[in-house]
C-alpha positions in Angstrom: -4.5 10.6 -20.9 -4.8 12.2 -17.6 -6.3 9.1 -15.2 -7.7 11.7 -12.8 -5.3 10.2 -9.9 -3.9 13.4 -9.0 -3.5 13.5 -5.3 -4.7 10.2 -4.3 -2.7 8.5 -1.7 -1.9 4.6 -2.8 -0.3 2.1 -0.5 1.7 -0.1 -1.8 2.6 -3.5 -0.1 6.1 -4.6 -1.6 6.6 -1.3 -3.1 10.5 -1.4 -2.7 11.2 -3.5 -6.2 10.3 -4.9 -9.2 6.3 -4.3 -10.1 5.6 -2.7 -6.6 8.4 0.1 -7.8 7.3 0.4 -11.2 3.7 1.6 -9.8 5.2 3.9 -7.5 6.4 5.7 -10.0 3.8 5.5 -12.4 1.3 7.0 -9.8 3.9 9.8 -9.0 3.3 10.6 -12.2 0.3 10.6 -11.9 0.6 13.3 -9.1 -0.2 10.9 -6.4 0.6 10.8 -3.2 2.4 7.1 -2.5 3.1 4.9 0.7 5.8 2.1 0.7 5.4 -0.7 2.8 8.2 -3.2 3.2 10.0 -5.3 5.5 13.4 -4.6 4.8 13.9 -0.7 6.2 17.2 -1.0 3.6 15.3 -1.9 0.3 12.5 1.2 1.4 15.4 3.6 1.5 16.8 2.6 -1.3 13.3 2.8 -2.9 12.8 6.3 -2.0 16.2 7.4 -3.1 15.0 6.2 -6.7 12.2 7.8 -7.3 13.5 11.0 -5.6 15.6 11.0 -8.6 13.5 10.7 -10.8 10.8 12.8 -9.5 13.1 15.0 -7.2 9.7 17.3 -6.3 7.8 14.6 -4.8 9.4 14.4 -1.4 6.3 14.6 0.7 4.5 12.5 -1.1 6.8 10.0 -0.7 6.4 7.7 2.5 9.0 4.6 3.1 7.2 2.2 6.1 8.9 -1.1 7.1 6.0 -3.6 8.5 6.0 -7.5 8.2 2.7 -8.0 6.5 2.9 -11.7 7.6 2.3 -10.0 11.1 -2.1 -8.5 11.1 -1.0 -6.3 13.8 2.2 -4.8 12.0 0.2 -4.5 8.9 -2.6 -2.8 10.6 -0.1 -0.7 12.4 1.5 0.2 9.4 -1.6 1.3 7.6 -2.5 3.5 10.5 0.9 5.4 10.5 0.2 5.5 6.1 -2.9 7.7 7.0 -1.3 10.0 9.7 1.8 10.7 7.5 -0.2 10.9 4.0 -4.1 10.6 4.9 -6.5 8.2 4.1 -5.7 5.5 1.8 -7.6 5.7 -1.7 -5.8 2.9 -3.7 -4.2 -0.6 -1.8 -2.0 -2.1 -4.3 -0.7 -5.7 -3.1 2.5 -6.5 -4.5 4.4 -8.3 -1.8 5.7 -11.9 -1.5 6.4 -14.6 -3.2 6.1 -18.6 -2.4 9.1 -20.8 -2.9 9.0 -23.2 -5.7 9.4 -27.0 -4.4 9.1 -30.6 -6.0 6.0 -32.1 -5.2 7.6 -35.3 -3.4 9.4 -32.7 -1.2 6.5 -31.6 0.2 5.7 -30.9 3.3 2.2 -29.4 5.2 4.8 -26.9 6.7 5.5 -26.5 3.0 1.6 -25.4 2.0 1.6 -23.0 5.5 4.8 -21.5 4.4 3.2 -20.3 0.9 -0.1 -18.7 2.4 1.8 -16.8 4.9 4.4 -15.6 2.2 1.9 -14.4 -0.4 -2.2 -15.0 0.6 -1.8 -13.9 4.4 0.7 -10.5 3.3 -2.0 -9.4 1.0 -5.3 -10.2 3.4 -3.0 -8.3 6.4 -3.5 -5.0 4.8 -6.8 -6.2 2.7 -8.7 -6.3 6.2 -7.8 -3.0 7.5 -8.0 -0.8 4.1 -10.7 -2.1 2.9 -13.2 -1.6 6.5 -11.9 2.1 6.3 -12.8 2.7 2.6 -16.1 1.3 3.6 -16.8 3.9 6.0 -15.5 6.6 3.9 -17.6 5.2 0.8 -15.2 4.8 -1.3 -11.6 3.0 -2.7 -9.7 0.8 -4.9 -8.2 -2.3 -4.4 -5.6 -4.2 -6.7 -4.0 -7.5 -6.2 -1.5 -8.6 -8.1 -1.5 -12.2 -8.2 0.1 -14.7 -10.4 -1.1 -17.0 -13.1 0.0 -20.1 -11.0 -3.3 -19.8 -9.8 -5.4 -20.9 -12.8 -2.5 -23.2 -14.5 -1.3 -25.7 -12.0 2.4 -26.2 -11.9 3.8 -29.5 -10.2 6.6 -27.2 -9.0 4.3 -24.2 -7.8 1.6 -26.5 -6.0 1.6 -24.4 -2.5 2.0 -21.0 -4.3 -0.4 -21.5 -6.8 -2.8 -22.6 -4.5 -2.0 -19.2 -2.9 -2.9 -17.2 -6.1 -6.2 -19.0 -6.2 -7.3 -18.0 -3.1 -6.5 -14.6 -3.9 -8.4 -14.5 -6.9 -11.1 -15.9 -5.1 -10.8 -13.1 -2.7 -11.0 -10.7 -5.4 -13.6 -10.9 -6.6 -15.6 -12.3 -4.1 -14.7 -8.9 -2.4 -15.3 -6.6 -5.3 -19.0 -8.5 -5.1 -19.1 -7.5 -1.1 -18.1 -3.9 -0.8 -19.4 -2.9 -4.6 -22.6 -1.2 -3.1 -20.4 0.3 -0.7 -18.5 2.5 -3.7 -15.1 -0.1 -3.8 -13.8 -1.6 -6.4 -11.4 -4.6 -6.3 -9.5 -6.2 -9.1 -6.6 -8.4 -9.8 -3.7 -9.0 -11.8 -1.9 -11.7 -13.4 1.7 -11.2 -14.6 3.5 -13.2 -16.7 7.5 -13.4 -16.5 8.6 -10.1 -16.2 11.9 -8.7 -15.7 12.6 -7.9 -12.1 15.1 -8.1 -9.6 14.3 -11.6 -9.2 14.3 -12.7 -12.4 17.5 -11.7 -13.5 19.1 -13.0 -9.6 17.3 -16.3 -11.7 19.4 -15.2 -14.9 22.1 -15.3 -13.5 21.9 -19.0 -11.7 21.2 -19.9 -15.5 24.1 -18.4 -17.4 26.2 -20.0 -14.8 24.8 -23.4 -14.9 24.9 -23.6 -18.4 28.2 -21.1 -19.0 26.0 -18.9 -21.3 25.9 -15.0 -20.9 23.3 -13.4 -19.2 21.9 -12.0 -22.6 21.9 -15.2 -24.3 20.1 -16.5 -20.7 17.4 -13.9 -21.5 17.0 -14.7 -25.1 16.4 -18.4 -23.7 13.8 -17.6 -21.8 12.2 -15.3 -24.5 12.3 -17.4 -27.3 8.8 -19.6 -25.8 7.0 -16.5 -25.5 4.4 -15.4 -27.9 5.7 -11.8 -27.6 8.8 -12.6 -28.4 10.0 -11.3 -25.0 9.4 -10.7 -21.0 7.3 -8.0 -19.6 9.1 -4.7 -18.1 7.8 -4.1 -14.7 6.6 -0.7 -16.5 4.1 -2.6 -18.6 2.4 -3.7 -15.3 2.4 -1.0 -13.6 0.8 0.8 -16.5 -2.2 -1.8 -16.3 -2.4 -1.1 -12.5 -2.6 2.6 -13.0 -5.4 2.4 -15.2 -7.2 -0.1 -13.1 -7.0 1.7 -10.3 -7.7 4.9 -11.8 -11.4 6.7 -12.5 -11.3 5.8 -16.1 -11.8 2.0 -15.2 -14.7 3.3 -12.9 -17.1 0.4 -13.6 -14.2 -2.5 -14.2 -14.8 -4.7 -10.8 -13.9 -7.9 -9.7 -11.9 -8.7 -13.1 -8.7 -11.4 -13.4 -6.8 -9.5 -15.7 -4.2 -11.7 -17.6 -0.4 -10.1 -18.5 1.4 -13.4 -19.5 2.2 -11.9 -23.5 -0.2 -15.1 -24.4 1.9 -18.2 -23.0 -1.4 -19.6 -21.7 -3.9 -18.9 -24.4 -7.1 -19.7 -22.5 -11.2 -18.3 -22.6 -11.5 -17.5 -18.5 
């Protein structure tokens, strides 16, 4: 299926690992033109280096741009220097950070400020910006992948789930806002999926318990409806399509990508 992405430029906040990576190069693909925004000038490199190999023809459509998105001005910055390199920003794609789990009686309000900087402030940093250009041009995409810690409240994710709320909120309270105004926004919620951070939590596991890191795996699996964790690829593929012409009238929608865990109406 051809999603009609072909030279589109998407920006993609956390696009150095994991999901962020996967939809890089999905929409090189694609033929797409693609931005990387992280803070670590390392993990971009090494980013670029990856998809480079495997799509050794898309070196200037490729752009690696360090920014802390807990920063507005570095995120604005950032999206300015996006447009000069690769032109004006068709698709956002928010992938980046990630709250810290934390008992409930260890608590803190520093605690709660921590998790909306890490995740909800990241994504609104480059929300703002994008989103008032696309309204002047008429038209853009926005997707948000989120978390389903926002709808199911976990005692241990209470700051970071209340995070993923808000940006579900935001979602589609924005796709409501800037729909006569030709933008769509959406949001995603992955399940476990198997990233660089879930197997660094693999690994903690096999060694507490002195189990391989297969057998780790197959532990966390066995629960699943699926009978398995997503591959970032399966994500990405979701986002593609979201983001793509095909899903044209698809607009302020929580998607679910948890394999069924949380079998639930809305």
């Amino acid at each position: 299926m051809d999603l009609q992405l072909q030279d589109k430029h998407v920006l993609i906040g956390g696009g150095s690992k994991g999901i962020g990576l996967a939809c890089a190069s999905g929409f090189l693909d694609e033929g797409a033109r693609v931005s990387l925004v992280s803070r670590n000038p390392d993990h971009l490199q090494a980013a670029r280096k990856t998809l480079l190999e495997s799509h050794p023809e898309a070196g200037d459509r490729i752009a690696a741009l360090p920014a802390n998105l807990r920063d507005a001005e570095a995120a604005a910055a950032v999206v300015e220097q996006a447009e000069q390199q690769l032109g004006p920003v068709d698709i956002l794609v928010n992938c980046a950070g990630a709250a810290k789990r934390t008992p409930p009686d260890e608590l803190t309000p520093q605690h709660w400020r921590e998790a909306m900087d890490a995740k909800y402030f990241t994504y609104i940093h480059l929300i703002d910006p994008v989103i008032k250009r696309m309204a002047t041009r008429g038209s853009g995409v926005i997707l948000n992948i989120v978390g389903s810690g926002g709808k199911i409240a976990k005692p241990l994710h209470l700051p970071g789930g209340a995070a993923n709320a808000s940006l579900m909120l935001v979602s589609a309270g924005l796709a409501a806002a800037y729909g006569p105004r030709g933008i769509r926004v959406n949001a995603i919620n992955p399940g476990t999926t198997r990233t660089e951070r879930m197997q660094a939590g693999l690994e903690v596991e096999a060694r507490a318990h002195q189990i391989s890191i297969e057998e780790a795996l197959a532990k966390a699996s066995s629960g699943l409806p699926l009978g398995r964790v997503a591959e970032p690829e399966e994500v990405a593929n979701a986002v593609l399509f979201l983001c793509s012409p095909k899903a044209s009238y698809i607009t302020g929608a929580i998607l679910s990508m948890d394999g069924a865990v949380t079998p639930m109406v809305v």
